[in-house]
C-alpha positions in Angstrom: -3.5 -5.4 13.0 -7.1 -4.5 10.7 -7.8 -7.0 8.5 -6.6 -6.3 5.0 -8.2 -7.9 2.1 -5.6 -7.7 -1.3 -7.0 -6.0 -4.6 -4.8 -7.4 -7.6 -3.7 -4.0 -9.4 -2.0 -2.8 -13.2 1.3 -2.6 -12.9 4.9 -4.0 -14.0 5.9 -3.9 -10.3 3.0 -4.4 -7.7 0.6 -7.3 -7.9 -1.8 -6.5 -5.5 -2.4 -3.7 -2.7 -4.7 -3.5 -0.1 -5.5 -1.1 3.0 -6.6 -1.7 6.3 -8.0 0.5 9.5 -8.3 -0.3 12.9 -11.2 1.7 13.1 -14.1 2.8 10.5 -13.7 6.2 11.9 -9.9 6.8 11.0 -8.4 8.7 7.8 -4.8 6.1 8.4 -4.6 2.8 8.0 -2.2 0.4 7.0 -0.9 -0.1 3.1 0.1 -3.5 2.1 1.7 -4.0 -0.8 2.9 -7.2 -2.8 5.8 -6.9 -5.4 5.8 -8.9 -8.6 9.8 -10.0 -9.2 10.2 -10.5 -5.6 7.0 -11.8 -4.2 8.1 -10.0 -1.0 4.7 -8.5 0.7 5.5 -4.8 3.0 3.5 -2.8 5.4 3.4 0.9 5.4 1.7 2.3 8.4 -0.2 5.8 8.8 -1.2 6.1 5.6 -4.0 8.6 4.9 -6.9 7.4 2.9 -6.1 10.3 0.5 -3.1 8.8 -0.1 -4.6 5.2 -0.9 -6.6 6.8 -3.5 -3.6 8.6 -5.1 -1.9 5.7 -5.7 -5.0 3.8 -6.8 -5.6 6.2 -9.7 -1.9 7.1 -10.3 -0.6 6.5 -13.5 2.3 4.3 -12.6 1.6 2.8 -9.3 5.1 1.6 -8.6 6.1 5.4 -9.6 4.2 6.7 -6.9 5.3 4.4 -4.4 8.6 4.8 -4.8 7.9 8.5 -4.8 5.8 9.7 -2.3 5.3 5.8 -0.3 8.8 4.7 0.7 10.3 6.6 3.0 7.6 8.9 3.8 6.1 6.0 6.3 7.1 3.4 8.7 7.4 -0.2 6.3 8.3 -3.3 7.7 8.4 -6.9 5.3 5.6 -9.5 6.5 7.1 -12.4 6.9 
């Protein structure tokens, strides 16, 4: 599992995301993302980088997950 390193973020749903890689030299990693009401942290694997920065500069970043994040990759909860 990379090492991911949490970025607090803007949003009434998500407190922080962060990304890891296994390897400098992929364009997937791994999105981790912790929810505010819940406190519940997920995984989403094969994420593209492009994707990262979508929802990084999305408007609504718990829009976009729920849009074009959940579902589309393999989550599990981190316990």
């Amino acid at each position: 599992m990379p090492e991911i390193v949490m970025q607090d973020v803007t949003s009434s749903q998500i407190a922080a995301v962060g990304f890891g890689k296994d390897r400098p030299d992929q364009r997937v990693g791994t999105l981790q993302v912790t929810f505010i009401k819940s406190g519940k942290t997920w995984r989403y694997f094969g994420v593209p980088e492009e994707v990262l920065e979508d929802l990084m500069s999305a408007p609504s970043i718990g829009s976009f997950l729920n849009r074009a994040i959940r579902g589309h990759f393999d989550g599990e909860e981190v316990r």
